[in-house]
Backbone as CSV, one residue per row, in Angstrom:
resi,resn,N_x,N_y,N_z,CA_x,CA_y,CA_z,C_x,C_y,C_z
1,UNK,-50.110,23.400,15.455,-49.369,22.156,15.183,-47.963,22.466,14.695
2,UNK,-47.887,23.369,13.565,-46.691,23.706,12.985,-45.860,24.625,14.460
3,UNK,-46.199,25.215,15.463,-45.166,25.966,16.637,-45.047,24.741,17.079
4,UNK,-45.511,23.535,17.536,-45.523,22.391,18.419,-44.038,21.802,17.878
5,UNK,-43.662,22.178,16.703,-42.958,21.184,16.014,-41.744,22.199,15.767
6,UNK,-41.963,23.248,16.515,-40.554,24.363,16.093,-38.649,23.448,17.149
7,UNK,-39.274,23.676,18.508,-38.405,23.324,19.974,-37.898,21.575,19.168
8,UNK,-38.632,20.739,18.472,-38.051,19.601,17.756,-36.948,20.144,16.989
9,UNK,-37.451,21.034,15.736,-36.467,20.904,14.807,-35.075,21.528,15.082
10,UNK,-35.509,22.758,15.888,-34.397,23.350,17.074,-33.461,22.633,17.091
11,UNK,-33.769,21.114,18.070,-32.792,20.723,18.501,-32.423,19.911,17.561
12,UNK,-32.624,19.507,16.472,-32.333,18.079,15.738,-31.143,18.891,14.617
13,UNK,-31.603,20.498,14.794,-30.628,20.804,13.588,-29.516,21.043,14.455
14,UNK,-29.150,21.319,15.662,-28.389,21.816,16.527,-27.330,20.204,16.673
15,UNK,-28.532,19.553,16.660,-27.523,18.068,16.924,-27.092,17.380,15.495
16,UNK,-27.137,17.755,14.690,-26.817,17.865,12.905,-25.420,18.664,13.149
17,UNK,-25.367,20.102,13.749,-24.054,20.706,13.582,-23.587,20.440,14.363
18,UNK,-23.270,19.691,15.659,-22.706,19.500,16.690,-21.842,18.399,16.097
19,UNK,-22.797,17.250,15.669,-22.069,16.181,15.173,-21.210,16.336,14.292
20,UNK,-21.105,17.626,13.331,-20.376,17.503,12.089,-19.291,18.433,12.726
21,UNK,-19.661,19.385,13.443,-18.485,19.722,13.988,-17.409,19.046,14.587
22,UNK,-17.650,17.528,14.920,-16.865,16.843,15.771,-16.138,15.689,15.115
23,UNK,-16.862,15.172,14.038,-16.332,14.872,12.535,-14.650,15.039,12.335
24,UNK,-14.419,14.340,11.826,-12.635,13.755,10.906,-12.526,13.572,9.918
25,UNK,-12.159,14.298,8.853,-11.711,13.153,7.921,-10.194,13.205,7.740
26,UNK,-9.725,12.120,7.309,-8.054,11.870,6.814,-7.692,11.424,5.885
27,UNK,-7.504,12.341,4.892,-7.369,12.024,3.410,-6.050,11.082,3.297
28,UNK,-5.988,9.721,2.728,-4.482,9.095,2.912,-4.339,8.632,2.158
29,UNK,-3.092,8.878,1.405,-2.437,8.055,0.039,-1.827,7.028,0.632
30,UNK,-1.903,5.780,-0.427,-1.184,4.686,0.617,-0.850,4.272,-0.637
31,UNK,0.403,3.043,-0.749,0.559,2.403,-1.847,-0.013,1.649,-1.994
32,UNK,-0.224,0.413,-3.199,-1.041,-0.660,-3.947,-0.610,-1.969,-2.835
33,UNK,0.518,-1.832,-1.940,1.313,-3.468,-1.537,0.485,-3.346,-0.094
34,UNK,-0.386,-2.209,0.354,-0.762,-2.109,1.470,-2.316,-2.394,1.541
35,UNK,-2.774,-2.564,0.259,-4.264,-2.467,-0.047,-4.878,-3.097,0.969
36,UNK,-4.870,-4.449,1.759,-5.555,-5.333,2.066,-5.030,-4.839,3.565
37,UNK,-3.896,-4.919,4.525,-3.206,-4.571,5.625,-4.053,-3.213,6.014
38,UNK,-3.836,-1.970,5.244,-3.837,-0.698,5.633,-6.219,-0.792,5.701
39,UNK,-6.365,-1.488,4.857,-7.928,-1.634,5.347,-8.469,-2.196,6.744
40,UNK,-7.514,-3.324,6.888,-7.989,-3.456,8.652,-7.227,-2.435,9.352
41,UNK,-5.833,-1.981,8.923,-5.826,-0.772,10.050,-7.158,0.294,10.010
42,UNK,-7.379,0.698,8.772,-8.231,1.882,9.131,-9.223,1.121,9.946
43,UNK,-10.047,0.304,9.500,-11.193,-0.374,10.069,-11.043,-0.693,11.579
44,UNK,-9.590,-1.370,12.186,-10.016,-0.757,13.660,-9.439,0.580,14.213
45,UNK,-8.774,1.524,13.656,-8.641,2.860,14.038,-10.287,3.325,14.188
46,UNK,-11.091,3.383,13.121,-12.738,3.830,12.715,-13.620,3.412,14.269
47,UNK,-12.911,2.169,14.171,-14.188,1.356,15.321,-13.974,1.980,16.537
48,UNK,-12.981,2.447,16.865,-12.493,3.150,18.554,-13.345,4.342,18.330
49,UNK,-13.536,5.118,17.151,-13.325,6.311,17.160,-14.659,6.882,16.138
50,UNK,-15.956,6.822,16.965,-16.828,7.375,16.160,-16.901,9.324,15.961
51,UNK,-17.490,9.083,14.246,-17.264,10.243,13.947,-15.960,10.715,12.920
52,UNK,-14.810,9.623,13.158,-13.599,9.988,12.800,-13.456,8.984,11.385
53,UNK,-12.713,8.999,10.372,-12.985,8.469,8.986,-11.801,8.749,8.603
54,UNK,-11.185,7.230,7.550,-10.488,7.685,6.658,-10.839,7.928,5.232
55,UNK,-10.097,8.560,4.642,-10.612,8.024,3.067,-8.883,8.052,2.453
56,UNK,-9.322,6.849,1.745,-7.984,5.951,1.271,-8.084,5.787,-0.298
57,UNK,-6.697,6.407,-0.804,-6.549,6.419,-2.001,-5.297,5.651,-2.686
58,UNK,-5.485,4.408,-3.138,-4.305,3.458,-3.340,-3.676,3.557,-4.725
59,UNK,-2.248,3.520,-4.832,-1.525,3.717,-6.082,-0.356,3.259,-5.790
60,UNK,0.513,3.467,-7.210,2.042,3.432,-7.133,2.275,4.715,-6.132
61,UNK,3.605,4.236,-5.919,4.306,5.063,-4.545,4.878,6.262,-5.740
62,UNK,5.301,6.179,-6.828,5.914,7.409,-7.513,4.472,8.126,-8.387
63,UNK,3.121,7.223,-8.743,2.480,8.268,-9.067,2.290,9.236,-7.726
64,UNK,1.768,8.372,-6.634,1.217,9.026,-5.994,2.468,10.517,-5.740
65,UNK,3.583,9.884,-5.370,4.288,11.675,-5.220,4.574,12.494,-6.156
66,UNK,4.331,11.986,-7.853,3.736,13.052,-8.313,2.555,13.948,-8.380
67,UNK,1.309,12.886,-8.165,0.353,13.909,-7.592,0.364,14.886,-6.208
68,UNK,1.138,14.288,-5.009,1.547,15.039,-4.517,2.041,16.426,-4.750
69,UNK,2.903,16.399,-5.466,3.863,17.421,-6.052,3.036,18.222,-6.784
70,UNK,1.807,17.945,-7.496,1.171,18.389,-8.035,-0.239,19.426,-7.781
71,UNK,-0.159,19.107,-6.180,-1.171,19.716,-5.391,-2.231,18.657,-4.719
72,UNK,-2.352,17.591,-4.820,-3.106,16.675,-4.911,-3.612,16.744,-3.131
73,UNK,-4.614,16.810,-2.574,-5.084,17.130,-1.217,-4.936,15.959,-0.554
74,UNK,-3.875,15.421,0.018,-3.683,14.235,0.681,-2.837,15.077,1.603
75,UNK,-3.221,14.432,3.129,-2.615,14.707,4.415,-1.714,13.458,4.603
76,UNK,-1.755,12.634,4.634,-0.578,11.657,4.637,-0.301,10.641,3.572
77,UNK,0.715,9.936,3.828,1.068,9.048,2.577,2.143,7.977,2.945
78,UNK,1.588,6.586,3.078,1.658,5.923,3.254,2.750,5.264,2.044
79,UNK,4.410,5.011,1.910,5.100,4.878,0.590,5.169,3.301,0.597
80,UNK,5.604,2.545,-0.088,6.285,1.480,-0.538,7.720,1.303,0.181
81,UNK,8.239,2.408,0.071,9.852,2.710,0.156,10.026,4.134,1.247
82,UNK,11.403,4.543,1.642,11.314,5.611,1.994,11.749,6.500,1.150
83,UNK,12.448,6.294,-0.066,12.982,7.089,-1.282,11.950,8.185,-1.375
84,UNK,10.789,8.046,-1.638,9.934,8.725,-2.471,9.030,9.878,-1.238
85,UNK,8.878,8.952,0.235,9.007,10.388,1.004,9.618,11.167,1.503
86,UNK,10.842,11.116,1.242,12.219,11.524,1.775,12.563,12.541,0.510
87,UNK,11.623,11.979,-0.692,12.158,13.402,-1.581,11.101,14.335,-1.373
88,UNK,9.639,14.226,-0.796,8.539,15.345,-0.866,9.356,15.812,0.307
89,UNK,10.099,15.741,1.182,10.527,16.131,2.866,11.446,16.896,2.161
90,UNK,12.332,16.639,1.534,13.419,17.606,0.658,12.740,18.713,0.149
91,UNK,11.474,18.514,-0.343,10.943,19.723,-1.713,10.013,20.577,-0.570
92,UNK,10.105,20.340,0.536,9.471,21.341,1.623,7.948,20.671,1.860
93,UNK,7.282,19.603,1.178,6.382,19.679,0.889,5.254,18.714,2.708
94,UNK,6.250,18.300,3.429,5.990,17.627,4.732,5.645,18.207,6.000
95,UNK,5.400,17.577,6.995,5.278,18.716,7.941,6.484,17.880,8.839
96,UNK,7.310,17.014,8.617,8.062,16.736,9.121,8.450,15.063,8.323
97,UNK,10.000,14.769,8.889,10.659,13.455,7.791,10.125,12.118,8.075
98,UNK,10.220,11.593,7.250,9.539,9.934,7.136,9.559,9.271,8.554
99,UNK,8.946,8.158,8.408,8.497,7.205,9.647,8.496,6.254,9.085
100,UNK,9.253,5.327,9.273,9.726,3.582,8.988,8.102,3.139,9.806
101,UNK,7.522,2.534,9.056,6.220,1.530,9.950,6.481,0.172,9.367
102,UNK,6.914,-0.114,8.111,6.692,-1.448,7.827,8.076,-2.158,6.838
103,UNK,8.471,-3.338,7.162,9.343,-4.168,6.321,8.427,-4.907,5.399
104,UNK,8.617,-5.000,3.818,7.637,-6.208,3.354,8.374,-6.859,2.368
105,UNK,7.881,-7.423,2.269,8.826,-9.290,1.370,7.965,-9.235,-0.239
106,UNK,9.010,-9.898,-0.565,8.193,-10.267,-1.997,7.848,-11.924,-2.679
107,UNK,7.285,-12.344,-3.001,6.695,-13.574,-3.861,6.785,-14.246,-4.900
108,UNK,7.048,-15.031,-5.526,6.884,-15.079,-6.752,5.662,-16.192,-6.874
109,UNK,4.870,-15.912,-7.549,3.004,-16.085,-7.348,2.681,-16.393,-8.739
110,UNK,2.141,-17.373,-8.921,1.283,-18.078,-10.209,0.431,-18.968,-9.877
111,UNK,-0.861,-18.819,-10.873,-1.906,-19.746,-11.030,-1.232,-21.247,-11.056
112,UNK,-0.423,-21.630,-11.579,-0.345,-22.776,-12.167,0.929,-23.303,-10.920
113,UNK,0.746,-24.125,-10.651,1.778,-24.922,-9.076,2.967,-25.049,-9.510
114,UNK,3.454,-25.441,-10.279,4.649,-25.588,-10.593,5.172,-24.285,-10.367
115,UNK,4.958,-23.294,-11.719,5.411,-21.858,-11.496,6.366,-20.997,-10.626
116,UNK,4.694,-21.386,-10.005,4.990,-21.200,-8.149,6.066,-20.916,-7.348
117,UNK,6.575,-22.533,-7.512,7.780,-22.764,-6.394,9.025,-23.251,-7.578
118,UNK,8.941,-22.003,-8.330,10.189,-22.499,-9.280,11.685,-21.149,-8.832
119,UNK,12.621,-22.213,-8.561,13.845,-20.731,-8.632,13.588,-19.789,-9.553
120,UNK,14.139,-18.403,-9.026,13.903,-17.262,-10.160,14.937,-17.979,-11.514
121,UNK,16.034,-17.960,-11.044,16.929,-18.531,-12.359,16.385,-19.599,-13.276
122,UNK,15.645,-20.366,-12.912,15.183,-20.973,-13.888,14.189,-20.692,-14.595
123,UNK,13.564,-19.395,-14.499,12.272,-19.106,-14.839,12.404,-19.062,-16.947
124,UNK,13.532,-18.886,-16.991,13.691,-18.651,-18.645,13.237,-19.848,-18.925
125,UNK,13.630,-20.780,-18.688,13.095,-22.255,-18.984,11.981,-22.542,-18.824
126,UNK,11.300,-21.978,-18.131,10.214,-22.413,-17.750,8.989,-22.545,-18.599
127,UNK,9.006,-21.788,-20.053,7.665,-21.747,-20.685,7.200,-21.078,-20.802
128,UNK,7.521,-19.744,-20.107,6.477,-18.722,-19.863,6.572,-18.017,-21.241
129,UNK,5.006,-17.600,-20.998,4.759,-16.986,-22.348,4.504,-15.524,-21.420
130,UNK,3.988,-14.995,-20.407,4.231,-13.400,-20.078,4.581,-13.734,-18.445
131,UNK,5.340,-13.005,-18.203,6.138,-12.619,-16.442,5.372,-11.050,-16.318
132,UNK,5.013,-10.877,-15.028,4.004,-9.848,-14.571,5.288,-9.430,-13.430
133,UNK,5.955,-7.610,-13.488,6.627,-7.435,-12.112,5.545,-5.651,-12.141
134,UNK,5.625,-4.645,-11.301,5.359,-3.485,-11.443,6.210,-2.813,-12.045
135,UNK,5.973,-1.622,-12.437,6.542,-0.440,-13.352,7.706,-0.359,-12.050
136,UNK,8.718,-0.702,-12.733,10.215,-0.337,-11.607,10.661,1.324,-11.476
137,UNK,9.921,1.955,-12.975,9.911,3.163,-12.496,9.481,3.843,-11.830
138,UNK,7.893,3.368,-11.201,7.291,4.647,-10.212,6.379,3.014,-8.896
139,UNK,7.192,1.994,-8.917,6.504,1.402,-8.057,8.025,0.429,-7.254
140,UNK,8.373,0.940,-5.623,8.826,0.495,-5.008,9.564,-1.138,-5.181
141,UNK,8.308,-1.960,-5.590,8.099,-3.229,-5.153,8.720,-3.755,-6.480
142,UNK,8.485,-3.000,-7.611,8.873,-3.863,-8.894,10.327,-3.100,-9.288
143,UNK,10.626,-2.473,-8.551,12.187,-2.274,-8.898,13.067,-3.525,-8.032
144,UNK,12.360,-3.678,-6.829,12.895,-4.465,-6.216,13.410,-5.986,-7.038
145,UNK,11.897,-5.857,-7.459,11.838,-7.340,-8.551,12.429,-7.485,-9.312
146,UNK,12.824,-6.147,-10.201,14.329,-6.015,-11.253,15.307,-6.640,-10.057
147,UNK,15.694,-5.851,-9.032,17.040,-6.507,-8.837,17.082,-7.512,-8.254
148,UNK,15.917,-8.294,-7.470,16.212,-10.014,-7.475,15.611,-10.614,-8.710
149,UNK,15.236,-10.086,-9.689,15.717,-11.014,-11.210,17.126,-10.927,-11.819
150,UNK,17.269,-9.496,-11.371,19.052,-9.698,-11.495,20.140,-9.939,-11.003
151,UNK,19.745,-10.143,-9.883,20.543,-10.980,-9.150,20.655,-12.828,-9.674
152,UNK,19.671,-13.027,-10.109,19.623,-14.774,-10.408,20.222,-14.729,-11.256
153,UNK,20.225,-13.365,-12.381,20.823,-13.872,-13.657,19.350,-14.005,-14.911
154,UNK,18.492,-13.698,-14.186,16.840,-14.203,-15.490,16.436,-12.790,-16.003
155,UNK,16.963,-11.741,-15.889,16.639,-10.150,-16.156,16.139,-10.557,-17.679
156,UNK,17.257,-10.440,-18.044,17.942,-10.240,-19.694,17.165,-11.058,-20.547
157,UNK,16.797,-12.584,-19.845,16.227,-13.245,-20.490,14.477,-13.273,-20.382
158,UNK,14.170,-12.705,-19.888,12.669,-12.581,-19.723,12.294,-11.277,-20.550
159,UNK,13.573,-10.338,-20.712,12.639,-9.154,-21.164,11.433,-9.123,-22.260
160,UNK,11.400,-10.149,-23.124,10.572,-9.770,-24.278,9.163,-10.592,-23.706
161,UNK,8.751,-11.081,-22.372,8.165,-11.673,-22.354,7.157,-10.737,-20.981
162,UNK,8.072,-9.698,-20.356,7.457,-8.647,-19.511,6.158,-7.496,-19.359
163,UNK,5.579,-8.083,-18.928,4.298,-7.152,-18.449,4.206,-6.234,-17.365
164,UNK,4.444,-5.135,-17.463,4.210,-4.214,-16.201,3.672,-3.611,-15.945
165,UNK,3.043,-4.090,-14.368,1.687,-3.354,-14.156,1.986,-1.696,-13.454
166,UNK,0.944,-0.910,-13.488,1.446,0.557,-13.059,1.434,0.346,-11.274
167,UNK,0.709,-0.644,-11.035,1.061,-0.846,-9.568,1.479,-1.887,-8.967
168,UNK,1.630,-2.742,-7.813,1.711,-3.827,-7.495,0.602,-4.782,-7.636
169,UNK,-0.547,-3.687,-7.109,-1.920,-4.272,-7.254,-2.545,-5.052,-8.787
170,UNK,-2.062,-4.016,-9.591,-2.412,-4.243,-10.908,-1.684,-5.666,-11.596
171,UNK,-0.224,-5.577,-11.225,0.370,-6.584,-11.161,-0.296,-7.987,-11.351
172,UNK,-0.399,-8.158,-10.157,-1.316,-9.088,-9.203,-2.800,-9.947,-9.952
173,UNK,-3.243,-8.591,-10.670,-4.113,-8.967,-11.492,-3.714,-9.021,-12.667
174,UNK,-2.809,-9.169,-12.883,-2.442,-10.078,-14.487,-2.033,-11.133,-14.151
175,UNK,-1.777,-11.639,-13.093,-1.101,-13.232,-12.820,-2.860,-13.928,-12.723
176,UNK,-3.556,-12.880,-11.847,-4.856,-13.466,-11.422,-5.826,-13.650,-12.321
177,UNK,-6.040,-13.016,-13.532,-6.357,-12.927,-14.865,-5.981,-13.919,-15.877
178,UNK,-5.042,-14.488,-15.627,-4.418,-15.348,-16.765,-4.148,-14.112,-18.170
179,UNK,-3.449,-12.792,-17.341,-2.497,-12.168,-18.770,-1.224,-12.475,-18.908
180,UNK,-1.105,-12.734,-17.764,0.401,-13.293,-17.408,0.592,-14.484,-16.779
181,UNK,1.520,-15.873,-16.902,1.591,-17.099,-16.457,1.821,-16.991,-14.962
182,UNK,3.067,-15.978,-14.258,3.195,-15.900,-13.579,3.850,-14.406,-13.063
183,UNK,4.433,-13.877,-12.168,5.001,-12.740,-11.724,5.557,-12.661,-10.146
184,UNK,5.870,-11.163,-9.956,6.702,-11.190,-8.508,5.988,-9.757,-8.099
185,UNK,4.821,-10.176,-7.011,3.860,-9.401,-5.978,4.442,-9.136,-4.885
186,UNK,3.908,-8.928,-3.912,3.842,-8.430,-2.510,3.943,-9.653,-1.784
187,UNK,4.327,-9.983,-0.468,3.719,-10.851,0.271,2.459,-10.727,0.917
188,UNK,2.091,-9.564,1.434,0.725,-8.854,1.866,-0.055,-9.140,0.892
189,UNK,-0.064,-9.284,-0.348,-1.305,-9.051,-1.211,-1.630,-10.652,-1.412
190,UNK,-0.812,-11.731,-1.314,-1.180,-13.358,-1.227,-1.885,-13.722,-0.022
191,UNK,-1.261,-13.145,0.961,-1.843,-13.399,2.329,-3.300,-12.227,2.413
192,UNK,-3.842,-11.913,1.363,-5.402,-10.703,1.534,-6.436,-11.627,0.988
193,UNK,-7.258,-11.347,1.341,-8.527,-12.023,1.293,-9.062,-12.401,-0.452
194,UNK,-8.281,-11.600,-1.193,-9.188,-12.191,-2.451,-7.649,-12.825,-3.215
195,UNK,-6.486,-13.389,-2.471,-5.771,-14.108,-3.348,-5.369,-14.986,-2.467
196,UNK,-5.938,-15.308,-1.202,-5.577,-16.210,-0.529,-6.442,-17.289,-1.032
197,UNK,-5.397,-18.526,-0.930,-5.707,-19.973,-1.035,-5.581,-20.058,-2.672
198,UNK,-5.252,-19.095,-3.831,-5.490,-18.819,-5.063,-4.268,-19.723,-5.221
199,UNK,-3.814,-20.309,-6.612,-2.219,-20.285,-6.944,-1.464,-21.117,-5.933
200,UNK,-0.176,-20.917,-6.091,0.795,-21.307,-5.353,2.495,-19.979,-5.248
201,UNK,2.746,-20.056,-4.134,3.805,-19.115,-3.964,4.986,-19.293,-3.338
202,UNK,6.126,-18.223,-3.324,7.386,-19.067,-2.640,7.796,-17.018,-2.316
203,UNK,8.584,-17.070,-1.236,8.910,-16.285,-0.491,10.234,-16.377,-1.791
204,UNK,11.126,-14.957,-1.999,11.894,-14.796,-2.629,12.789,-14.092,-1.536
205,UNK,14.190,-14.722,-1.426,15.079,-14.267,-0.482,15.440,-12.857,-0.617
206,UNK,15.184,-12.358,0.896,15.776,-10.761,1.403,16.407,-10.405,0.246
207,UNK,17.595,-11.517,0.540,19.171,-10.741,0.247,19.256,-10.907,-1.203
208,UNK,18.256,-10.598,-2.352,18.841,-10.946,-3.606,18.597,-9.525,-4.196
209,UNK,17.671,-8.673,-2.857,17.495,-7.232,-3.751,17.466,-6.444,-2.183
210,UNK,17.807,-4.824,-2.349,17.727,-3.878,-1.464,16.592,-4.291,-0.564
211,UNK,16.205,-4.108,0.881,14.829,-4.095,1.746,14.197,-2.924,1.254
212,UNK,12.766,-3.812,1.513,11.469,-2.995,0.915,11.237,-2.272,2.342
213,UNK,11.680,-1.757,2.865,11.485,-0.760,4.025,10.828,0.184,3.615
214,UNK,9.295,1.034,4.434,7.741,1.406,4.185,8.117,2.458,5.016
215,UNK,8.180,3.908,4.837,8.010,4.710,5.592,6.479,5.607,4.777
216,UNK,5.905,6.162,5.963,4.966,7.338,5.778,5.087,8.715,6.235
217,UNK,4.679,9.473,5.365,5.370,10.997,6.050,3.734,12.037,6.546
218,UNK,3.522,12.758,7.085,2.134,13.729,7.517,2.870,14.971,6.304
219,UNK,2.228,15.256,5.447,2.214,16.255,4.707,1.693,17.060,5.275
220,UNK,2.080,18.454,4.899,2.770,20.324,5.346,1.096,20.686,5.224
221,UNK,-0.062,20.351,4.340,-1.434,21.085,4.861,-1.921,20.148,5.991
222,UNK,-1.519,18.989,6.613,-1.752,18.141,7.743,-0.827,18.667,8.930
223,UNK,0.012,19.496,9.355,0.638,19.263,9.887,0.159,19.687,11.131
224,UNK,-1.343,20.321,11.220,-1.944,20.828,12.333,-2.887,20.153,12.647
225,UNK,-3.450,19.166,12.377,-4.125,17.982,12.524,-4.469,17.050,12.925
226,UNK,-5.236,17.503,14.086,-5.205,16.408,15.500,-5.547,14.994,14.681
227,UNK,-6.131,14.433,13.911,-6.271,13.703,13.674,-4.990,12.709,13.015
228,UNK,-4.078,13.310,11.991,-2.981,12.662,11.522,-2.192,12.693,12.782
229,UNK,-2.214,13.326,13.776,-0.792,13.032,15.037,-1.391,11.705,15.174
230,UNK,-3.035,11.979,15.627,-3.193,10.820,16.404,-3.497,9.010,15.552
231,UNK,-3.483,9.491,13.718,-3.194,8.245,13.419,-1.780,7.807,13.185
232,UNK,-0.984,8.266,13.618,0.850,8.558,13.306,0.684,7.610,14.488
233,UNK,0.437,7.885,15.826,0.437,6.877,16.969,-0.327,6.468,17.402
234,UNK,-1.146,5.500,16.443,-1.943,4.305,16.393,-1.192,3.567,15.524
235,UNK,-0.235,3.934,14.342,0.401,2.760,13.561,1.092,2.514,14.382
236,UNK,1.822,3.192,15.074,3.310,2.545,16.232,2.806,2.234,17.462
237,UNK,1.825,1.554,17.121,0.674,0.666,18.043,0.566,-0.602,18.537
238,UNK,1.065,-1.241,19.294,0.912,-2.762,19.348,-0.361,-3.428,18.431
239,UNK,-1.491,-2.929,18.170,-2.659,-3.343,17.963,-2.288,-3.264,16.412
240,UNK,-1.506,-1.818,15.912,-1.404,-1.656,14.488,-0.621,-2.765,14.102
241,UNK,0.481,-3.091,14.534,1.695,-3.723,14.343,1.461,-5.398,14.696
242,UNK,0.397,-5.400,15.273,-0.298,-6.985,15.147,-0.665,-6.967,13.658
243,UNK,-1.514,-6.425,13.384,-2.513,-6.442,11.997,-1.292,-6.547,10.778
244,UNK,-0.098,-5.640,11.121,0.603,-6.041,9.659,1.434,-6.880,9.756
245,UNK,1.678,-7.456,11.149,2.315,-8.815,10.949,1.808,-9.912,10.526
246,UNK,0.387,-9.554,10.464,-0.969,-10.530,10.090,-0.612,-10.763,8.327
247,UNK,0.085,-9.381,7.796,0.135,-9.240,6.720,1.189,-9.582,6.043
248,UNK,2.276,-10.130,7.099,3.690,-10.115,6.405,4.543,-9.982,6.401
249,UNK,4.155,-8.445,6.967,5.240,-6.895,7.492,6.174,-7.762,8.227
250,UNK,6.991,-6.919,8.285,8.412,-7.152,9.645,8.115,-5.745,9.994
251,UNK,8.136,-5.340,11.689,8.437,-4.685,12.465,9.761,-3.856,11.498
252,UNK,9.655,-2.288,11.469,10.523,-1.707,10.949,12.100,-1.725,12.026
C-alpha cells in the first residue's frame, strides 16, 4: 500500500516546486494618497497573472525613502511627488530615474457640511477647534496643503489649532474620527470606498499650491526583475490609467 502511494507523492511534490518556481513576488512601497487606487491596480494586474503577487506597503513618501535609504527590501516605490524619488536616483540607490504615472488634487473634507464647502480663507472664522493637514515634512500632500493655506492667507491663523497626521491616510482619519473638525486630504482617498458618500467636500484649486505630480522609480536590487519591468508597463496601461482616473488622477 505504502509503494502504491510513492509515483503520487512523486508527482504532487514535483508540482509543489514547479509552481513555486514560477511564483512572483513584488515588494512595493507606495504612498498613503494611493491606498484605495493602487489596490485595484494590483488586484487587476493579480487577476491576468496567476502565480504573480504584490505585497504593498503604504506610508508617507519621506518615511518611506528613509527606510529606503536604510536598507529596507522594497523593489519599487510608488512617491506622492517626484522630489523624493529623484533623490534615491541621485544617492545611486535606483535602477534607473523616476516615472511620472499620476497627477492628484487635493480636498478640503469634513464631517460636518458646512465645513466642507467653506473657502480656505475663511476657515479662521469658522470655529474650528482642530484642522487635520499631513506632516509637510515627510508627506508630499501636506506640504502642498501648507502652500494652498498660504496662499489664502489662513496659515498663520490656524497654527495653534493643527493636527498632523504622519500620513495622508492618517490624516483622513482624524477628520473621520471626529479628532479634528475638518482638514485637507487627497482627492483619491474621498472618492475610496470607506469615505465615500461620508462628509462633504470641495476640490481646492490647482493653482494655489505647486502640482502634486506622482512619479515611481524600480529600485537598484529590482533592476533585474522580470516582474517590476513588467509592472512598470501595466501602469502606462490604458486599463491602469482607467482605474486612476476612477480615482481622480490626471494622466501625468
Amino acid at each position: 500500500m505504502m509503494r502504491a502511494r510513492w509515483p503520487f507523492m512523486v508527482l504532487l511534490a514535483c508540482a509543489v516546486l514547479c509552481s513555486g518556481a514560477h511564483a512572483a513576488t513584488l515588494n512595493v512601497a507606495v504612498a498613503a494618497n494611493m491606498k484605495f487606487a493602487f489596490g485595484a491596480l494590483a488586484a487587476d494586474f493579480e487577476r491576468t497573472r496567476p502565480g504573480e503577487r504584490l505585497e504593498v506597503t503604504y506610508g508617507a513618501s519621506g518615511k518611506i525613502t528613509t527606510q529606503i535609504r536604510n536598507g529596507a527590501p522594497f523593489d519599487m516605490f510608488f512617491s506622492a511627488d517626484t522630489l523624493y524619488p529623484q533623490v534615491l536616483a541621485d544617492q545611486g540607490l535606483t535602477a534607473g530615474a523616476p516615472h511620472p504615472y499620476a497627477v492628484g488634487h487635493l480636498v478640503l473634507w469634513s464631517r460636518q457640511e458646512a465645513l466642507g464647502q467653506l473657502p480656505l480663507q475663511q476657515l479662521p472664522k469658522a470655529g474650528i477647534r482642530k484642522f487635520a493637514i499631513a506632516n509637510p515634512g515627510v508627506a508630499p500632500y501636506g506640504l502642498r496643503a501648507r502652500e494652498a493655506l498660504q496662499h489664502a492667507g489662513a496659515w498663520d491663523a490656524l497654527q495653534g489649532k493643527l493636527v498632523l497626521g504622519e500620513s495622508i491616510a492618517q490624516t483622513a482619519q482624524f477628520i473621520d474620527t471626529g479628532a479634528a473638525d475638518a482638514g485637507i486630504i487627497a482627492l483619491s482617498l474621498v472618492l475610496g470606498p470607506e469615505l465615500a458618500g461620508k462628509g462633504t467636500w470641495s476640490r481646492i484649486p490647482d493653482d494655489t499650491h505647486a502640482p502634486l505630480a506622482q512619479s515611481y522609480v524600480i529600485l537598484k536590487r529590482a533592476g533585474g526583475k522580470p516582474l517590476a519591468a513588467e509592472f512598470a508597463r501595466y501602469v502606462a496601461s490604458p486599463a491602469a490609467q482607467a482605474i486612476l482616473t476612477r480615482y481622480g488622477f490626471d494622466a501625468p
